[in-house]
LOPABA-517039 format. One record per atom (N, C-alpha, C, O, CB): x, y, z; atom name; residue number from 1. Coordinates in Angstrom, 3 decimals, m for minus. Glycine has a CB too. Example, Ala and Ser with C-alpha at 12.3 -4.5 7.8 and 13.67 -1.06 7.14 Angstrom:
2
xx  yy  zz  a  k
13.190  m5.690  7.800  N  1
12.300  m4.500  7.800  CA  1
13.200  m3.300  7.800  C  1
14.236  m3.319  8.465  O  1
11.308  m4.473  9.046  CB  1
12.850  m2.250  7.080  N  2
13.670  m1.060  7.140  CA  2
12.900  0.030  7.870  C  2
13.409  1.138  8.039  O  2
14.084  m0.598  5.725  CB  2
***
This chain:
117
xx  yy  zz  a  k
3.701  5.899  m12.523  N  1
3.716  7.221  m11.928  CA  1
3.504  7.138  m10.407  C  1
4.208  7.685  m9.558  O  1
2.639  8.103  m12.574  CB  1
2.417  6.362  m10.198  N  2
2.137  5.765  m8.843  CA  2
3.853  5.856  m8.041  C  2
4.414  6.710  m7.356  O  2
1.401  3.891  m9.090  CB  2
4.254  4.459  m8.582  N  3
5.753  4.260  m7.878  CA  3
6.762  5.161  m7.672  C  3
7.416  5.277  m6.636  O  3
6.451  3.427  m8.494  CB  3
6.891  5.885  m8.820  N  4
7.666  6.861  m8.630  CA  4
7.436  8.036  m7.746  C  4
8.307  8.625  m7.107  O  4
7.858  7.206  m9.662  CB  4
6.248  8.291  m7.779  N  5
5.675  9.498  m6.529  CA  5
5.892  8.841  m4.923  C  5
6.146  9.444  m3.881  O  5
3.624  9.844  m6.755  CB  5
5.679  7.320  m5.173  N  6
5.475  6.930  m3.335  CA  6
7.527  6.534  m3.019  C  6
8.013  6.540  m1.888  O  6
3.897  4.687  m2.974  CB  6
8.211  6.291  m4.091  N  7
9.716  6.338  m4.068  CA  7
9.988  8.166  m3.654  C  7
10.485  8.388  m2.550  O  7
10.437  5.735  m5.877  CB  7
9.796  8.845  m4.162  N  8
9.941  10.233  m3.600  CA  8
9.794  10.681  m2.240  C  8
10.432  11.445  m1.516  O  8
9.148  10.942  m4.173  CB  8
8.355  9.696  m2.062  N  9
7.657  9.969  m0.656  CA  9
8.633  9.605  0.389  C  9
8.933  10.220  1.413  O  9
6.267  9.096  m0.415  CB  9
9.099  8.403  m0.106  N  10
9.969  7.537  1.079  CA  10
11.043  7.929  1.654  C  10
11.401  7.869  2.830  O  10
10.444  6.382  0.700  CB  10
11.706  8.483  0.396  N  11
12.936  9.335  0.494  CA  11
13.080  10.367  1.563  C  11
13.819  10.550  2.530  O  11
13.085  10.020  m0.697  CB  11
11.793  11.129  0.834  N  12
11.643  12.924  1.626  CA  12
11.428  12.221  3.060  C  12
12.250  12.663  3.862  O  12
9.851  14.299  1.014  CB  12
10.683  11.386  3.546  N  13
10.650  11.087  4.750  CA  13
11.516  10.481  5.558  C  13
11.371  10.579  6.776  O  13
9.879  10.622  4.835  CB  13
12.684  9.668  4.936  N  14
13.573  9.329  5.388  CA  14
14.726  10.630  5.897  C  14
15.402  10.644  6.926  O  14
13.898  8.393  4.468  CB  14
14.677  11.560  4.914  N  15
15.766  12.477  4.617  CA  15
15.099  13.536  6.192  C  15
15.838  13.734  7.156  O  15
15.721  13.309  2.567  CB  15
13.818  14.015  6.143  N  16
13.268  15.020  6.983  CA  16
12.951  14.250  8.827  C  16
12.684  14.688  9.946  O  16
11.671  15.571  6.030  CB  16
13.137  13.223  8.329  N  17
13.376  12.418  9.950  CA  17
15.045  12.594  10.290  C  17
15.472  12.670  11.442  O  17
12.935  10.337  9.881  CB  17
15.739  12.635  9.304  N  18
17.293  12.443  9.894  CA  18
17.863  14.157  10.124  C  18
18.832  14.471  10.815  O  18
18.482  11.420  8.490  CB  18
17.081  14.997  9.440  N  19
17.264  16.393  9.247  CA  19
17.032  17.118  10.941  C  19
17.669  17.775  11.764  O  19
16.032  16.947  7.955  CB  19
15.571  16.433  10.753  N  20
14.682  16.958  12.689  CA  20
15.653  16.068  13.919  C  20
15.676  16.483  15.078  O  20
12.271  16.005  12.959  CB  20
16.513  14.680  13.454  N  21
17.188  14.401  14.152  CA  21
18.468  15.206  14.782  C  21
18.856  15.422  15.930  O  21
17.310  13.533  13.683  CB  21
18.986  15.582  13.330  N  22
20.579  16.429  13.646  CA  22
20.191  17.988  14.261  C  22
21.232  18.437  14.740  O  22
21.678  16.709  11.853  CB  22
19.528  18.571  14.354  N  23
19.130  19.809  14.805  CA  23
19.381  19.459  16.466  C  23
19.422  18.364  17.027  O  23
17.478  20.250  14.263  CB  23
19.523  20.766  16.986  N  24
19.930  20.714  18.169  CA  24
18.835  21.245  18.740  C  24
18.219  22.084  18.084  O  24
21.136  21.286  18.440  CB  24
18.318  20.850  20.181  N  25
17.782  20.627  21.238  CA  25
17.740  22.901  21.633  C  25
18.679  23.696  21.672  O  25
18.953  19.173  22.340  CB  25
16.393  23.097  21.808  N  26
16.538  24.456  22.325  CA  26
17.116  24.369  23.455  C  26
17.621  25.424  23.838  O  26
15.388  25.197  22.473  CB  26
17.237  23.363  24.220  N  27
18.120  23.522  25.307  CA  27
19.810  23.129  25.033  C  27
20.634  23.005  25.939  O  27
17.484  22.612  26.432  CB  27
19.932  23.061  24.399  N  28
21.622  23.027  23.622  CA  28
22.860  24.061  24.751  C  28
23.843  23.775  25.434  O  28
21.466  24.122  21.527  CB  28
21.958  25.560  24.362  N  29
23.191  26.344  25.101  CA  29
23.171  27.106  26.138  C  29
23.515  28.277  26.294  O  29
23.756  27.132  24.405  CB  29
22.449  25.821  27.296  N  30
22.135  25.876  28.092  CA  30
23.694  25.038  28.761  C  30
24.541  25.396  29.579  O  30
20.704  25.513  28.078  CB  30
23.554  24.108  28.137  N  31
24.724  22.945  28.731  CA  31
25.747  23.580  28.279  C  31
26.477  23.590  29.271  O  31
24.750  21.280  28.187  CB  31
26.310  24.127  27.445  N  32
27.329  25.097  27.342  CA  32
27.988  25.921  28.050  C  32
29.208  26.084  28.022  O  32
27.101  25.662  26.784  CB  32
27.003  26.618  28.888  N  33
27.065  27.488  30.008  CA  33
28.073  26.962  30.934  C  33
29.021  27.581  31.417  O  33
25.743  27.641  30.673  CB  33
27.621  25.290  31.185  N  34
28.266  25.111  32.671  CA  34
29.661  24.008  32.099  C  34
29.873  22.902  32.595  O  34
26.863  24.182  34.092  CB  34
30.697  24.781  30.684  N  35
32.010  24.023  30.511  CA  35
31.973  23.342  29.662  C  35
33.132  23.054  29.363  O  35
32.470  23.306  31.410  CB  35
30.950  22.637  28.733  N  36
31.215  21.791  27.760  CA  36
31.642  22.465  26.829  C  36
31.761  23.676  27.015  O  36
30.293  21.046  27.396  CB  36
31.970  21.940  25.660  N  37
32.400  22.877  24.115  CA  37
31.178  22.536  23.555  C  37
30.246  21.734  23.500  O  37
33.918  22.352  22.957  CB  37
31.755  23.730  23.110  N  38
30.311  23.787  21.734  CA  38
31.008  23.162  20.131  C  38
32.058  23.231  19.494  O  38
29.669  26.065  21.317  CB  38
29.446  22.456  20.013  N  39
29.527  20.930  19.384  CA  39
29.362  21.605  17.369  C  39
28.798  20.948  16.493  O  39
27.625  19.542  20.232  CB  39
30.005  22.953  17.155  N  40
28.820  23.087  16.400  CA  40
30.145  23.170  15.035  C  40
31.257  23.693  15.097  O  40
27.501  24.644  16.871  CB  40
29.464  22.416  13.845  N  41
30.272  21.594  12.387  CA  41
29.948  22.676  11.955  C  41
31.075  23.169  11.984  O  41
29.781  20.063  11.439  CB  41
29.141  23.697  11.459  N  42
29.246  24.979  10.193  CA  42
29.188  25.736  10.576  C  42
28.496  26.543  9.957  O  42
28.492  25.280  9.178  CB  42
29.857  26.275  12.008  N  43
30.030  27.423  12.112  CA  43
29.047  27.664  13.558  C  43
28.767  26.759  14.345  O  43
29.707  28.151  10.707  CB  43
28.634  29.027  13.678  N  44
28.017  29.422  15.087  CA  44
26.346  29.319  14.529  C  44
25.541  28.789  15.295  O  44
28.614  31.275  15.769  CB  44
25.814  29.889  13.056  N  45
24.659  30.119  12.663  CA  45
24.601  28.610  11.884  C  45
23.546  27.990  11.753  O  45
24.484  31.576  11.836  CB  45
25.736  28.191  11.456  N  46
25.434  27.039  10.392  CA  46
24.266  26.026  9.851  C  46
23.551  25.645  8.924  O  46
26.160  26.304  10.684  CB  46
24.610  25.932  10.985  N  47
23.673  23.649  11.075  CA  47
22.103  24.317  11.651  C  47
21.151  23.555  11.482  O  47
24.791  21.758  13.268  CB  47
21.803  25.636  12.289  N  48
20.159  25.931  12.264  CA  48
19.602  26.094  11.378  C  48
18.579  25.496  11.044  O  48
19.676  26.850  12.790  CB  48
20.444  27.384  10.504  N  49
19.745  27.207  9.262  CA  49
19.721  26.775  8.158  C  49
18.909  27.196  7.335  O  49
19.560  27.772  8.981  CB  49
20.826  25.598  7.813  N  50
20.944  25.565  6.633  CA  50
20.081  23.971  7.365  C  50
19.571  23.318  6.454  O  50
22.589  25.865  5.693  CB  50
19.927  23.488  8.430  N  51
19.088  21.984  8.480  CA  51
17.618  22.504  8.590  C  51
16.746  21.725  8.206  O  51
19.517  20.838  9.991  CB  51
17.312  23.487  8.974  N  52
15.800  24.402  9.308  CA  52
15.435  24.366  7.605  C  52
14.423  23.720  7.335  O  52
16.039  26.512  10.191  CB  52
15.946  24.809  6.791  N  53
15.990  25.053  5.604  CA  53
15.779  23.724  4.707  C  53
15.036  23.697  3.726  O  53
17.175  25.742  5.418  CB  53
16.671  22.425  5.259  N  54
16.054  21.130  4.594  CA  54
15.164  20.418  5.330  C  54
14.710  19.285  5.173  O  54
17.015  20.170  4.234  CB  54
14.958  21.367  6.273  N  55
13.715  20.580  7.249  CA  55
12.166  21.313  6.466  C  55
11.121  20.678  6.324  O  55
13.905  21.185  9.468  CB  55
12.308  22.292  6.182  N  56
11.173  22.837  5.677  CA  56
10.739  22.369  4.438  C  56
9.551  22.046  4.400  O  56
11.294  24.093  5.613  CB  56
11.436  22.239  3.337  N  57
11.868  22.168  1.839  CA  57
11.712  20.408  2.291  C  57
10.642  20.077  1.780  O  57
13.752  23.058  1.192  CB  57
12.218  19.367  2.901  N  58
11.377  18.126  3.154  CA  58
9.964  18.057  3.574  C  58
9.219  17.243  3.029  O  58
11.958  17.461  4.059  CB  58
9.530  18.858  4.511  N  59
8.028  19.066  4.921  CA  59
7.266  19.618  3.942  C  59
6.131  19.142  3.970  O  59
7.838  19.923  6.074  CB  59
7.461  20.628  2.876  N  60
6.586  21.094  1.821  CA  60
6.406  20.038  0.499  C  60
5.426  19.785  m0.202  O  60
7.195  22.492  1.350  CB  60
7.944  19.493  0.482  N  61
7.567  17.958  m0.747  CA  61
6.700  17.251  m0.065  C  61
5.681  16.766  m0.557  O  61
8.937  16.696  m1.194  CB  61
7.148  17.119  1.450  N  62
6.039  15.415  2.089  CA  62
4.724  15.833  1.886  C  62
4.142  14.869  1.390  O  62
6.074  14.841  4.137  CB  62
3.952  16.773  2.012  N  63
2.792  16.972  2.039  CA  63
2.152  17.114  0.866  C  63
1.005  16.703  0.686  O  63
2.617  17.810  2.710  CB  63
3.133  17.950  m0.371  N  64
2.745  17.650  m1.992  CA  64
2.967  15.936  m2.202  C  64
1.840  15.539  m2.497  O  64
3.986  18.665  m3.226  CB  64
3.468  15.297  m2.193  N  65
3.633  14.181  m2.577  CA  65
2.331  12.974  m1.637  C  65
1.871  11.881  m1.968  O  65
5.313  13.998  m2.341  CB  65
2.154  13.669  m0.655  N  66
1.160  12.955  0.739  CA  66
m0.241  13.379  m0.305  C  66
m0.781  12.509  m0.989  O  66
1.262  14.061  2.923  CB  66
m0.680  14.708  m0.306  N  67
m1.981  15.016  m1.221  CA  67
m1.965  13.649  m2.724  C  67
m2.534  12.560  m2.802  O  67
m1.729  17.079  m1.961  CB  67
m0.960  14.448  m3.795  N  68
m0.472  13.280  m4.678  CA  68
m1.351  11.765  m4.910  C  68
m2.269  11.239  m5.540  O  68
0.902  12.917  m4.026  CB  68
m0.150  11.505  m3.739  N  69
m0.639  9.820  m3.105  CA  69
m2.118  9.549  m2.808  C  69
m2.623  8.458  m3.071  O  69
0.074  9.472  m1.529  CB  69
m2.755  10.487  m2.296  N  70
m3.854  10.388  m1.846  CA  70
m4.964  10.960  m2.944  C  70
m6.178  10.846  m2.773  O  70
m3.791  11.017  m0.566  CB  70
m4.507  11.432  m3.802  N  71
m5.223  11.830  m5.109  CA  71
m5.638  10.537  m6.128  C  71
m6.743  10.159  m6.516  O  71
m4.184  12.865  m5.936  CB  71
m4.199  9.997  m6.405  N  72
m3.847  9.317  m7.004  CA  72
m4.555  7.729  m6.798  C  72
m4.766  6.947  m7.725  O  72
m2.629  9.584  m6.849  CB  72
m4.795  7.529  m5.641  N  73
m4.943  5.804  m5.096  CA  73
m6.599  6.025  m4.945  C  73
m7.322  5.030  m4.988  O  73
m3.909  5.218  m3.184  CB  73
m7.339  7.733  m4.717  N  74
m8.761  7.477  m5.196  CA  74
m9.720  7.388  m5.981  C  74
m10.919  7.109  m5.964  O  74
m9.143  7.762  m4.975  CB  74
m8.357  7.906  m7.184  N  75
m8.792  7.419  m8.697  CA  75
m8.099  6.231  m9.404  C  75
m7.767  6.187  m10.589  O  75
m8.568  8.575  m9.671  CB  75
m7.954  5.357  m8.538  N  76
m7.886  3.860  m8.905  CA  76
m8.478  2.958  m9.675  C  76
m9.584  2.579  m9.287  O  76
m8.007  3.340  m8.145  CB  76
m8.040  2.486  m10.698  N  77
m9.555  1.282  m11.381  CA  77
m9.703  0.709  m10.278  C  77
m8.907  0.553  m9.352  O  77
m9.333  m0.124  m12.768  CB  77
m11.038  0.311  m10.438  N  78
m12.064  m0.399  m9.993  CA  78
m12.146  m2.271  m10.291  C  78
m12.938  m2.975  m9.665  O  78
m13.212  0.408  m10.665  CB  78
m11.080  m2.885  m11.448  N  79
m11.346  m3.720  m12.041  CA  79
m10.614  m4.828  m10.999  C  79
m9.630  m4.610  m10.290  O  79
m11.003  m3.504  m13.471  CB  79
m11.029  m5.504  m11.061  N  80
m10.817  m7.302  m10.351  CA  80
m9.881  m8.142  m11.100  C  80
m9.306  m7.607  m12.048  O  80
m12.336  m8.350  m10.420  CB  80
m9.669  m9.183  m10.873  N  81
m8.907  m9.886  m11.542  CA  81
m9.965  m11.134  m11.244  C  81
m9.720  m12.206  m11.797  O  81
m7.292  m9.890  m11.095  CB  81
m10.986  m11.041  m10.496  N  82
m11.709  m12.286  m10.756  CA  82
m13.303  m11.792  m11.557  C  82
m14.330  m12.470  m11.523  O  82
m11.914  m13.165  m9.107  CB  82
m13.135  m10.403  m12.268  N  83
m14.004  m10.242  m13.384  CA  83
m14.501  m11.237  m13.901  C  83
m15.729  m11.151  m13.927  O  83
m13.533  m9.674  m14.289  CB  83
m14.048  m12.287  m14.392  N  84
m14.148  m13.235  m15.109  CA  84
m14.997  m14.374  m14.753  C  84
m15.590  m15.028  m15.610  O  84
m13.072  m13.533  m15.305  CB  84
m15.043  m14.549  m13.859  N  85
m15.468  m15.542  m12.760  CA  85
m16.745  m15.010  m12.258  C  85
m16.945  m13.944  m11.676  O  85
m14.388  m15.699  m11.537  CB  85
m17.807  m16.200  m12.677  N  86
m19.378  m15.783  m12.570  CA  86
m19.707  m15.539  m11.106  C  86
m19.158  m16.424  m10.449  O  86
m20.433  m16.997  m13.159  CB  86
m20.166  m14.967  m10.578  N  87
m21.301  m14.830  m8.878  CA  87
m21.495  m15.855  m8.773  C  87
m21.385  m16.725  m9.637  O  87
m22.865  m14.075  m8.661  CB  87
m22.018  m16.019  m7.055  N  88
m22.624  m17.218  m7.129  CA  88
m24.143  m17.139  m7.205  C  88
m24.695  m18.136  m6.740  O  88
m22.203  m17.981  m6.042  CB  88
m24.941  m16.206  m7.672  N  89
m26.062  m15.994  m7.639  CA  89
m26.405  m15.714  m9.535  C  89
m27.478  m15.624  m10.133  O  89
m26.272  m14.778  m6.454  CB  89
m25.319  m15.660  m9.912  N  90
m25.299  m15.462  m11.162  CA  90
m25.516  m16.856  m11.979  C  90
m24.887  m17.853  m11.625  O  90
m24.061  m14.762  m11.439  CB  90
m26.679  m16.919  m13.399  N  91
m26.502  m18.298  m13.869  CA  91
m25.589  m18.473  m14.661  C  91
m25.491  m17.618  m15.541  O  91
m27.482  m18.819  m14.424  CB  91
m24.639  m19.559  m14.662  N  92
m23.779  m20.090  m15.353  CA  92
m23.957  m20.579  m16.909  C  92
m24.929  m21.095  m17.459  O  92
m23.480  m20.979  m14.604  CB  92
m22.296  m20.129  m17.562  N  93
m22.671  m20.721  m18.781  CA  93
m22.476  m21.866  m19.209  C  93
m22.322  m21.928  m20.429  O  93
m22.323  m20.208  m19.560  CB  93
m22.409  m23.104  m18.472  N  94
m22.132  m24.529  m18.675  CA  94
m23.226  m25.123  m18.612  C  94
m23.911  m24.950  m17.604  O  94
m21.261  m25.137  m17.821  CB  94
m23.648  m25.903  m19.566  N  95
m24.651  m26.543  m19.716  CA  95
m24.793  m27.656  m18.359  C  95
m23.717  m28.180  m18.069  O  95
m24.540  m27.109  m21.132  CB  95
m25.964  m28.072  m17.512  N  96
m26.102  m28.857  m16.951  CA  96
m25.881  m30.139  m17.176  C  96
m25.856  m30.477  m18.360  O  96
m26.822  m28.664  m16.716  CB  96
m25.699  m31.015  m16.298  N  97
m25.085  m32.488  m16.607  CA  97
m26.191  m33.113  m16.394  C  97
m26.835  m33.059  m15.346  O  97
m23.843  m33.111  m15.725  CB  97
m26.623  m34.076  m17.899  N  98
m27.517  m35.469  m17.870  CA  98
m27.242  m36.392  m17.276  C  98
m26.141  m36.944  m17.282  O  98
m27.709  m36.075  m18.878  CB  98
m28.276  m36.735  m16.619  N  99
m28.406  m38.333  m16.279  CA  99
m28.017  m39.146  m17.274  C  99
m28.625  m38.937  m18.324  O  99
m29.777  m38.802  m15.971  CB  99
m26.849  m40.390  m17.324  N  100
m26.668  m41.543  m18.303  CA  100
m27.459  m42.010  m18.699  C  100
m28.138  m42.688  m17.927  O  100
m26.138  m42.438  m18.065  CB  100
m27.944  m41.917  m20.472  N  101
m28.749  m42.478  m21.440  CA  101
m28.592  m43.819  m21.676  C  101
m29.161  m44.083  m22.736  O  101
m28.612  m41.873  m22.541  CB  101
m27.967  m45.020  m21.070  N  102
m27.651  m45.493  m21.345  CA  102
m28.660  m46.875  m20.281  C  102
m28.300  m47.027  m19.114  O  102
m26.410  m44.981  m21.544  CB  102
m29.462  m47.466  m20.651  N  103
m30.521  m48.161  m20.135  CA  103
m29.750  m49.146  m19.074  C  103
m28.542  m49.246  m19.290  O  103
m31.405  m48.909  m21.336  CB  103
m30.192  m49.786  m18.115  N  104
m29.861  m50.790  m17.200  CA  104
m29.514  m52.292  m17.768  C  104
m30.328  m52.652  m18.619  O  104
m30.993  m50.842  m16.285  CB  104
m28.469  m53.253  m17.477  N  105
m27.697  m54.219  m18.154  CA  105
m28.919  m55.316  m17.143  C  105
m29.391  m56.307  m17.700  O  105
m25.595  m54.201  m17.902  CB  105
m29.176  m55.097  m16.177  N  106
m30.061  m56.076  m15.536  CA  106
m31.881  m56.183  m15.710  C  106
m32.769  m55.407  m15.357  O  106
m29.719  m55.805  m14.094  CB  106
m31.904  m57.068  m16.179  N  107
m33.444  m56.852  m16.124  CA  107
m34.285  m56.457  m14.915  C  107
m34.050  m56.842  m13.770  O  107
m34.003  m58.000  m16.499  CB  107
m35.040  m55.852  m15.185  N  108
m36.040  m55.587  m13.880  CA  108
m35.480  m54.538  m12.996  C  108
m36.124  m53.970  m12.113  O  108
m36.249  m56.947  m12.919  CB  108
m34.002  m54.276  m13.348  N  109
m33.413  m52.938  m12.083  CA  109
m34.092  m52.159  m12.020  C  109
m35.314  m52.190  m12.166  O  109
m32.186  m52.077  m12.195  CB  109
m33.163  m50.997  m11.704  N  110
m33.777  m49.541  m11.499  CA  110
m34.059  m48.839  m12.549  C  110
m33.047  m48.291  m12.985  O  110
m32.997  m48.685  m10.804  CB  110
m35.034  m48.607  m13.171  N  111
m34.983  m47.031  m14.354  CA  111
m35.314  m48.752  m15.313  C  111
m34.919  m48.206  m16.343  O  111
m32.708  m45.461  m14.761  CB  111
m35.518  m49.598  m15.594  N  112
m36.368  m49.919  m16.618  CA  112
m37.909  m50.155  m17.099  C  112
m38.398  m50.497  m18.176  O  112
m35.968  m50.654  m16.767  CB  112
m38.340  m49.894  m16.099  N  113
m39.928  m49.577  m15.779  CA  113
m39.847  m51.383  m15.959  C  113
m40.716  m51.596  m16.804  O  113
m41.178  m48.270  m17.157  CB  113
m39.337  m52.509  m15.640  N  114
m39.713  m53.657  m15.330  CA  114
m39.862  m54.068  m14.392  C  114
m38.985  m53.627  m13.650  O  114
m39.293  m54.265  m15.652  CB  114
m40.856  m55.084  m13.602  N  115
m40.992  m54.966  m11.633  CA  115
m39.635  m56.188  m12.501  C  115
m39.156  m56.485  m13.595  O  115
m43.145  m55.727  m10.049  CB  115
m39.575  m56.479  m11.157  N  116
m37.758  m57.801  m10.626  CA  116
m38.427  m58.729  m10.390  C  116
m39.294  m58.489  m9.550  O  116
m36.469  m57.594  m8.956  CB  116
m38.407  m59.965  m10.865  N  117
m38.283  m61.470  m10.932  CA  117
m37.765  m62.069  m9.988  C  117
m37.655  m63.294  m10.020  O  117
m37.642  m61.913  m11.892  CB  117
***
């Protein structure tokens, strides 16, 4: 659900950046005045309101989908993937390692309680 809400997000924001792009400049028919043609694809009212209209209708999804997102990612589990894996302050469940039971091959060494010859 996550993905699919932040795929929406991406969209509407892609779509409402290219929307605020194509809109024309309040100073538009100003430059008109002094001989250029007028630049305008749907007509004289067209392209204000029908891009004003997907400019708005993009800005009311971005901000439902922005709340959403932000709803959504602060009710997140909490869980780790190193759950599993003891602290280091924590005691472990592996038994400690013995010293070799296994008595000295030399007489008199170390660990046979004999003094050396």
């Amino acid at each position: 659900m996550f993905t699919l809400v932040l795929i929406i997000h991406i969209l509407v924001s892609i779509v409402m950046v290219v929307a605020v792009l194509l809109q024309a400049g309040k100073g538009a028919s100003i430059g008109s005045t002094f001989g250029s043609s007028s630049q305008t694809i749907f007509g004289s009212a067209g392209p204000a309101t029908l891009l004003a209209k997907v400019t708005y209708a993009c800005a009311a999804v971005f901000m439902v989908t922005s709340i959403t997102l932000t709803y959504m990612s602060g009710r997140a589990k909490t869980e780790s993937i190193m759950s599993d894996v003891p602290s280091a302050g924590a005691p472990a469940d592996v038994a400690p390692v013995a010293p070799p039971a296994t008595p000295s091959t030399v007489p008199g060494g170390p660990g046979t309680g004999q003094p050396a010859q």
